[in-house]
C-alpha positions in Angstrom: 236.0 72.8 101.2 236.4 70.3 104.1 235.3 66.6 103.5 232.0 65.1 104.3 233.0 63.5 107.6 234.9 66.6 108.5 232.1 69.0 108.2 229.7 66.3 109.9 232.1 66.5 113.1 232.4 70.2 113.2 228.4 70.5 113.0 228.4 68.1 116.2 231.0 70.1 117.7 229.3 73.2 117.3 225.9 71.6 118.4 227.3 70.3 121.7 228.8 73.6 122.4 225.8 75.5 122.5 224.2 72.4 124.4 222.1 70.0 121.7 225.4 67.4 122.0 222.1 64.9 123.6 221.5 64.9 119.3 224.4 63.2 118.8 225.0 61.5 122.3 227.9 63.6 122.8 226.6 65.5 125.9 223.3 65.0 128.4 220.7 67.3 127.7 220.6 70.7 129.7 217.7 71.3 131.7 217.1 75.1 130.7 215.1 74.2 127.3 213.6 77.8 127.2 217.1 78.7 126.5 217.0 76.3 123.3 216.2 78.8 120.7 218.7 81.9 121.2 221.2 78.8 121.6 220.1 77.3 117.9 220.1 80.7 116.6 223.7 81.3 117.8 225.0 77.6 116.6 223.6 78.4 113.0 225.6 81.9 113.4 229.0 80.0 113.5 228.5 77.1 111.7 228.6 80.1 108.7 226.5 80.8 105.4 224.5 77.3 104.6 223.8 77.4 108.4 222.7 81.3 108.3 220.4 80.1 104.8 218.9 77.5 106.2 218.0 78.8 109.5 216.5 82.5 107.7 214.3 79.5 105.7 213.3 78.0 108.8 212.0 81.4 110.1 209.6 81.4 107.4 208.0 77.9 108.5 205.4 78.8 110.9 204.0 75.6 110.1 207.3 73.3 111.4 208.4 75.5 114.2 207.2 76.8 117.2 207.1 80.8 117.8 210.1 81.3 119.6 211.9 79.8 117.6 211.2 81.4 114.6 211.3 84.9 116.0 214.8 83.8 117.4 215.8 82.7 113.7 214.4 85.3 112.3 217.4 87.6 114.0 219.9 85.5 111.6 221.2 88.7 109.8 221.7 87.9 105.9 225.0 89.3 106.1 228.3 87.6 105.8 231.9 88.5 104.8 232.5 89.6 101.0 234.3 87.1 98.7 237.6 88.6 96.4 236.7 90.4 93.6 238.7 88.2 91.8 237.1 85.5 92.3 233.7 86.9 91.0 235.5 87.9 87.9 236.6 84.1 87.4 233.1 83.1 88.0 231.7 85.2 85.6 234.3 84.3 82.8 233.0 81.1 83.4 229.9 81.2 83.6 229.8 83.7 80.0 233.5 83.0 78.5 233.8 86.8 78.3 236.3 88.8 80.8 234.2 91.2 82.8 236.3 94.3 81.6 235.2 93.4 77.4 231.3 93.7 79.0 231.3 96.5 82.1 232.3 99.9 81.0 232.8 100.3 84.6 232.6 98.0 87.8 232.7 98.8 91.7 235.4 95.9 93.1 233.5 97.3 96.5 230.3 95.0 96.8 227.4 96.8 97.6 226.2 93.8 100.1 227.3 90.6 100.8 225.0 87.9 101.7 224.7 84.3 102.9 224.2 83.4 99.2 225.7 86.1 96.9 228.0 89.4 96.8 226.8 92.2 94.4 228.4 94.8 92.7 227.9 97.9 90.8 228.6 99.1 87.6 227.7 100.5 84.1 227.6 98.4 80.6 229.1 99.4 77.3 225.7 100.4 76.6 225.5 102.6 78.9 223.0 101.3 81.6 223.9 101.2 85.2 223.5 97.7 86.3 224.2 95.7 89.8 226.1 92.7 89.2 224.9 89.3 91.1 227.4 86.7 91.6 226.8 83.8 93.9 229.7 83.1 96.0 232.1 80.2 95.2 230.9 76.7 96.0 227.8 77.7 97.6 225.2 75.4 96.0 227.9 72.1 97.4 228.5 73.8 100.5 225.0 74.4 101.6 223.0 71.2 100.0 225.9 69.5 102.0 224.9 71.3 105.0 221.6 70.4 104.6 222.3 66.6 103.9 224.3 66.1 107.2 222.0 67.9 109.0 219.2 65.5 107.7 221.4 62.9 108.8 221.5 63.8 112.0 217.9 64.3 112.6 217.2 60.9 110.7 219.2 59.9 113.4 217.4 61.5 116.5 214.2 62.5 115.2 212.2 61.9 118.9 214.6 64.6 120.2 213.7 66.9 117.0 209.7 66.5 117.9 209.6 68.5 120.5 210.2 71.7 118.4 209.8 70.4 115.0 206.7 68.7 113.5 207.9 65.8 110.7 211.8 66.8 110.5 212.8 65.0 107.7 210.3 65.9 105.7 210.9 70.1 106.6 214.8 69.6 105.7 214.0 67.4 102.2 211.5 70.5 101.2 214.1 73.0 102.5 216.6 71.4 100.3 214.1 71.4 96.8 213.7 75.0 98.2 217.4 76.1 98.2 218.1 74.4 94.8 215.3 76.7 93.3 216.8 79.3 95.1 220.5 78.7 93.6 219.5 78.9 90.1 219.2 82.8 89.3 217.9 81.8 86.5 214.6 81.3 88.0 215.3 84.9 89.9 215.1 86.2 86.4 212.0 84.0 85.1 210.5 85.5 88.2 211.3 89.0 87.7 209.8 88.7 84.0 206.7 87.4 85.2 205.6 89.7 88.0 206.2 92.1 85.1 204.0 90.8 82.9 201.5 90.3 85.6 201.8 93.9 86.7 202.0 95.6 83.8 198.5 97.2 83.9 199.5 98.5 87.6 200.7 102.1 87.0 202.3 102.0 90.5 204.5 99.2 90.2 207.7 98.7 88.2 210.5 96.0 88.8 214.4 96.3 87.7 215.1 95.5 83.8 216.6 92.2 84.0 219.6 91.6 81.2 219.4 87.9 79.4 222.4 88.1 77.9 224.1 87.9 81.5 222.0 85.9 83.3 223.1 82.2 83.9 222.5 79.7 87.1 225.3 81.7 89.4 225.1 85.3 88.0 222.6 87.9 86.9 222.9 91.0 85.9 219.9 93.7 86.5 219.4 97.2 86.1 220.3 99.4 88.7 217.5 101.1 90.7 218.7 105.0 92.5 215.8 105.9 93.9 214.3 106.7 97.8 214.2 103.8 100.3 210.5 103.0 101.5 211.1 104.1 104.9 213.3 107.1 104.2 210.9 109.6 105.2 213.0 112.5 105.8 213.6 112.0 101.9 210.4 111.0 100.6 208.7 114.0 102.3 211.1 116.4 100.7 210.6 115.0 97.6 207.1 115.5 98.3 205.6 112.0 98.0 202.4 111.3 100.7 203.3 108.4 102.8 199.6 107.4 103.1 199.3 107.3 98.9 202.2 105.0 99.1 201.1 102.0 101.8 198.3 102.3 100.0 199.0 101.6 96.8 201.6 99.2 98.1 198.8 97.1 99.9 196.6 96.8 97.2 199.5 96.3 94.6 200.2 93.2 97.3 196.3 91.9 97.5 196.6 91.9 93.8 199.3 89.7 93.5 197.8 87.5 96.0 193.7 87.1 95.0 194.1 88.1 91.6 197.5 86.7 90.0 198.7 84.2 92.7 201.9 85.4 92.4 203.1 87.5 94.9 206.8 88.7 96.3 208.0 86.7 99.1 210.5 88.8 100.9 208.6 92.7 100.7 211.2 94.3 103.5 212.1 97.6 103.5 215.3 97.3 101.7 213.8 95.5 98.7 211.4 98.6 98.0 212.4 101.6 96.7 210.6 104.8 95.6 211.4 106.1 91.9 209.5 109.2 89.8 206.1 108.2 91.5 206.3 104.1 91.3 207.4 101.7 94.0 210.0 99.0 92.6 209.9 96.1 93.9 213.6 94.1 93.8 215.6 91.1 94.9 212.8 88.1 93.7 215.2 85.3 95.2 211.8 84.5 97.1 208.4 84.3 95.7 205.0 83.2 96.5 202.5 81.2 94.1 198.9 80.5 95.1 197.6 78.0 93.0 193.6 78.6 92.3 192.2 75.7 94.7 194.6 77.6 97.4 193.5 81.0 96.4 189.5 79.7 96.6 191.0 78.0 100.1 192.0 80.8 101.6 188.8 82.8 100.4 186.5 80.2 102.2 189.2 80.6 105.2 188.6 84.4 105.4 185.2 84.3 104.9 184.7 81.4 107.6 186.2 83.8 110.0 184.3 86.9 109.3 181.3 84.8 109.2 181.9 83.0 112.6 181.4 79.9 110.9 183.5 77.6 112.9 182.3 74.4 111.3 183.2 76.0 107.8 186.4 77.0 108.9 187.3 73.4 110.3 186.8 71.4 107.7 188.1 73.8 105.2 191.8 74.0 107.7 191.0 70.0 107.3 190.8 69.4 103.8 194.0 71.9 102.9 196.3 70.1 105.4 197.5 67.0 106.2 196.8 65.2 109.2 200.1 63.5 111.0 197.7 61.8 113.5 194.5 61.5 114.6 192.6 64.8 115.5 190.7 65.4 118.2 187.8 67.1 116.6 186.2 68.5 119.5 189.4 70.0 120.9 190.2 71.5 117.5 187.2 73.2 117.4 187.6 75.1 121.2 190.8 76.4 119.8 189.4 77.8 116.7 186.7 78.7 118.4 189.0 80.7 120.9 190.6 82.4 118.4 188.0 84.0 116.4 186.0 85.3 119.4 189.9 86.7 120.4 189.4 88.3 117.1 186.4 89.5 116.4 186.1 90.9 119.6 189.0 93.3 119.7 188.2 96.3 117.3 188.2 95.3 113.6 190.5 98.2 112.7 193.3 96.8 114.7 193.2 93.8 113.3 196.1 92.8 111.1 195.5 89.8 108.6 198.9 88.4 108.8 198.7 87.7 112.5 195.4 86.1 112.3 196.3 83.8 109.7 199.7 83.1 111.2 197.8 82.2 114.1 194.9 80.0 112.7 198.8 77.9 111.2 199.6 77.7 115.1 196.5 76.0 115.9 196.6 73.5 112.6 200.7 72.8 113.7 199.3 72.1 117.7 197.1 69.6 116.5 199.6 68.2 114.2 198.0 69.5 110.8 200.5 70.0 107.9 199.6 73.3 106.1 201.0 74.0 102.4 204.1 75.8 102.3 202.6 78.7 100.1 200.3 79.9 103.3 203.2 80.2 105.3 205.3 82.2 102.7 202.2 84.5 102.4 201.9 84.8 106.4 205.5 86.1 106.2 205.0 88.1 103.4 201.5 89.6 104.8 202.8 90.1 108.6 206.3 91.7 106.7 204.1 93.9 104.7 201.9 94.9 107.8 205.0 96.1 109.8 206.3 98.3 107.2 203.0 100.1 106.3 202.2 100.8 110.2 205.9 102.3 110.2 205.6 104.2 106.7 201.8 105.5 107.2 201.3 105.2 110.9 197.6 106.8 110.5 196.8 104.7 107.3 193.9 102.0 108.0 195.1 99.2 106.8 191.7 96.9 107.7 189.8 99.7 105.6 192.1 99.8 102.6 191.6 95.9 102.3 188.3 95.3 102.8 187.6 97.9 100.4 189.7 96.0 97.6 188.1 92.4 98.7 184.3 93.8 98.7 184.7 95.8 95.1 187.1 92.3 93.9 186.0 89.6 91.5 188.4 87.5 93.1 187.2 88.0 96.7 183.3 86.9 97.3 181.9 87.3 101.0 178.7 86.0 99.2 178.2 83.2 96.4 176.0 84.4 94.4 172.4 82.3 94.5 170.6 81.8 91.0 166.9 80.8 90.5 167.2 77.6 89.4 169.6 76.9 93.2 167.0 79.1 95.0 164.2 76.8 93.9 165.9 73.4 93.9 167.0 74.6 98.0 163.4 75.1 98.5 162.6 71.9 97.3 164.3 69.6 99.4 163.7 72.2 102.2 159.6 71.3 101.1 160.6 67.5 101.5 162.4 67.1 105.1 159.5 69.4 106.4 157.4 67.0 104.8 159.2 64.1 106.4 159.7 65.5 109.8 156.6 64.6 111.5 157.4 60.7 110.3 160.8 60.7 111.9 159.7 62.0 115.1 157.0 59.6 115.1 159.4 57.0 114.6 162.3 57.8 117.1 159.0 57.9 119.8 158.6 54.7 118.8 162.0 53.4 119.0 162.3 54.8 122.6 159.2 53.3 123.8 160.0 49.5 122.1 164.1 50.2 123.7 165.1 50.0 120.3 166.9 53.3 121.2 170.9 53.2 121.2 173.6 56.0 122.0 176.7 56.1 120.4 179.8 58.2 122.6 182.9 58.3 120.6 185.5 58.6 123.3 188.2 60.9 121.8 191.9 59.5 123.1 190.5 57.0 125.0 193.5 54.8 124.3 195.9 57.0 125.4 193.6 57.3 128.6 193.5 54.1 129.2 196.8 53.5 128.8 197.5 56.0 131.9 194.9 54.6 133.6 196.7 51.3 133.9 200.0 53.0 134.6 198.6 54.7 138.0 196.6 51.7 139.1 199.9 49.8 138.4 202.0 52.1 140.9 199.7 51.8 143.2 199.7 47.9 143.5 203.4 48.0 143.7 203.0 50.5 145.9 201.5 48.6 148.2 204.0 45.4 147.7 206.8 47.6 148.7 204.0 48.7 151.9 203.5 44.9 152.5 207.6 44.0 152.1 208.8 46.8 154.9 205.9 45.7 157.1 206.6 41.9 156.9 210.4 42.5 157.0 209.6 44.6 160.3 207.7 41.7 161.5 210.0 39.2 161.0 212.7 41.7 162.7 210.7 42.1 165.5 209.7 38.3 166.3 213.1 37.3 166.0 214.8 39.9 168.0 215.5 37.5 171.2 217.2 34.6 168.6 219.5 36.8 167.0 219.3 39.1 163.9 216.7 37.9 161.0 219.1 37.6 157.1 215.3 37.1 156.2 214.6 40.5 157.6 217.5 42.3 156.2 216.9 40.6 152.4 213.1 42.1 152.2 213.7 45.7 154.0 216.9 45.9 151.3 214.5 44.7 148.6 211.8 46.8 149.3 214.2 49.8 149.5 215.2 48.7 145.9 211.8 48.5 144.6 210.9 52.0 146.4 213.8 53.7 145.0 212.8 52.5 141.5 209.2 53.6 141.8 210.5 57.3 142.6 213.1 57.2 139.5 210.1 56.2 137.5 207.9 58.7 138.4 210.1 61.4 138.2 211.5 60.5 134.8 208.0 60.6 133.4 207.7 64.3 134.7 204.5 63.5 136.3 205.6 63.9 139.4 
């Protein structure tokens, strides 16, 4: 594994090749910035497996990256060339101080897939249960957490050139890193697997893979073997006779269950982590999982119900009190773009709505105006819009709108309504009874303030700062503006009054300077691209 420094230089090299060198002051900036993304996405691809991990986590961030970007990243193909067989077989005598041969009856050297993180292979125990062998590949936890570091370096050291595509850098890459260790630790694969068990045990739909303790440790885990239909191999599924539409259906409300009800929810429900067996859907692979804490859960309720109710006051200060404000917001602004956004909504026909989109797009409006949203709403965006995708290609006719808001209206978990007891009903009414009361006092009073000019107005000035700021900027350019006017017309005079005596160094000195000053005026103006 190549030293610290050595790694650092081939990241800079590889940056500056596919034109970021202005990071590292190793090249100017190009001007085609639309072609930024598809270029990051191609520099992660050969910087190799940490680069490929961290940019797939990336993808997930709606709330640090802008769109194109993440749908750009989100090409990064978890594939990657398979390790020797030999070396897993070290690993795992490592990792268990038994030989893999005194545990495996039987074990494919071929890996089924070979990812970023891990290889896996198949094979059948002693026992006699067919099993998939997980072994993450050599070095991988110091080789990417490495990655990550230098990279955190290197946008610690240009993080103005990192805001304009990534709200508080630093901070994304030090929760990316806690994030990847989690990840490393199959252990906490198999913690997860047990617990969406347990959770989903009452759910006669849902199953998940055995998961074998005996074998599991922080690099390796060993799992039962699932051989059944892949969700979207509908040639197969219909000749087995399953009904798609029973099967997105019970998938969605398996998900909305894990979401409203336990918290707890799969983070990464693609096609090829769902398979079909003897009338269940299995979920697999849980190296990515969601948790809703209750406060979130009861968050994203009022969130939902804000939008259905139009209540854009409700939904603002409910976006305001989950995140965290980098800066100050500009309230009224804010609340045009929400605003915006549910009338996009809630016009268009309410059956083609899709609930992913519309929360991943009330997360673009809270990262425009600089509002950090919890991590867990934009696992659950990914989740929800993955989710989405694969139903409308699995059950093209299903409703999916329908089956949902059937669940959330017969759900305990899910309340469009509060409900009002007597003793709210009547205290309401009470200090409803008392402002009535009141009213014709106040009125009589603010008459009487207007009429003694005891009257003030208050006008909060959103920005005005920044406002002013370019105020004085313009009015400056215009006085020197003028200066350089006055300098070429005085230096003409002067030319002109001493034309019979000779040539005036006078003359010369202020046209020269006033060409100076001109020129630097234009640079100016052009450089802050207000041109």
């Amino acid at each position: 594994m190549p030293s610290s420094g050595e790694r650092l230089r081939e990241i800079v090299r590889v940056l500056a090749k596919y034109g970021f060198g202005h990071i590292y002051n190793t090249r100017v900036r190009s001007r085609k910035k639309e072609q930024d993304p598809k270029k990051l996405r191609q520099a992660f691809e050969e910087l190799g497996p940490g680069f490929i991990k961290i940019g797939q986590i990336l993808s997930t961030r709606r709330d640090i990256l802008p769109l194109e970007y993440i749908t750009e990243l989100s090409k990064l193909q978890d594939e990657a060339p398979s390790f020797p067989f030999e070396e897993a077989k070290a690993i795992f005598v490592k990792e268990f101080g038994q030989k893999i041969e005194d545990v495996f009856e039987r074990i494919d050297e071929k890996p089924l897939a070979s990812a970023s993180v891990s290889q896996v292979h198949r094979g059948k125990l002693y026992t006699g249960e067919e099993v998939i062998l997980k072994v993450q590949r050599p070095d991988m936890e110091t080789t990417l957490l490495q990655d990550i570091e230098l990279f955190i370096r290197i946008v610690d050291r240009a993080p103005n050139i990192f805001k304009d595509f990534l709200v508080s850098p630093k901070e994304a890459f030090e929760e990316i890193r806690q994030t990847s260790k989690r990840e490393l630790d199959f252990r906490n694969e198999a913690n997860a697997i047990l617990r969406f068990s347990e959770l989903n045990k009452e759910v006669a739909c849902v199953d998940v893979p055995k998961v074998f303790l005996s074998f599991n440790s922080k690099r390796v885990i060993v799992e039962e073997y699932i051989e059944g239909y892949k969700i979207l191999d509908i040639e197969s599924l219909n000749e087995a006779g399953y009904i798609r539409e029973d099967i997105g259906e019970k998938l969605l409300l398996a998900f909305l269950s894990q979401v409203f009800k336990d918290g707890f929810f799969h983070g990464d429900p693609h096609p090829g982590n769902l398979i079909i067996k003897e009338g269940k859907i299995y979920f697999i692979d849980f190296g990515i999982m969601g948790q809703l804490s209750s406060e979130n859960r009861e968050h994203l309720n009022q969130l939902l119900k804000s939008i259905v109710m139009k209540d854009l006051d409700q939904l603002m200060n409910t976006l305001l009190k989950i995140g965290v404000q980098k800066k100050r917001i500009d309230r009224a602004r804010f609340y045009e773009d929400l605003n915006y956004l549910v009338e996009t909504y809630l016009t268009a026909s309410f059956s083609s709505i899709q609930f992913g989109t519309l929360i991943a797009d009330v997360l673009d409006v809270t990262r425009k105006h600089s509002i950090s949203m919890p991590s867990e709403y934009t696992v659950l965006v990914r989740a929800l819009t993955m989710l989405e995708g694969l139903i409308t290609d699995l059950a093209p006719n299903l409703n999916v709108v329908q089956v949902a808001k059937g669940y959330l209206s017969e759900s305990d978990n899910f309340k469009l309504f509060e409900p009002i007891s007597s003793e709210k009903l009547l205290l309401n009414s009470v200090k409803f009874a008392k402002s009535m009361i009141e009213l014709p006092l106040q009125v009589s009073k603010l008459f009487e303030n207007l009429n003694n000019g005891r009257t003030k107005i208050k006008l909060d000035l959103v920005n005005m700062d920044d406002k002013w700021t370019g105020l004085n900027k313009m009015v400056n350019r215009v006085v020197f503006a003028l200066i350089v006017s006055a300098l070429i017309m005085s230096s003409a005079l002067i030319i002109f009054a001493t034309e019979r005596t000779g040539t005036s160094l006078l003359g010369i000195i202020f046209f020269l300077g006033a060409g100076f000053l001109g020129l630097w005026l234009i640079i100016s103006i052009i450089r802050s691209e207000r041109l």
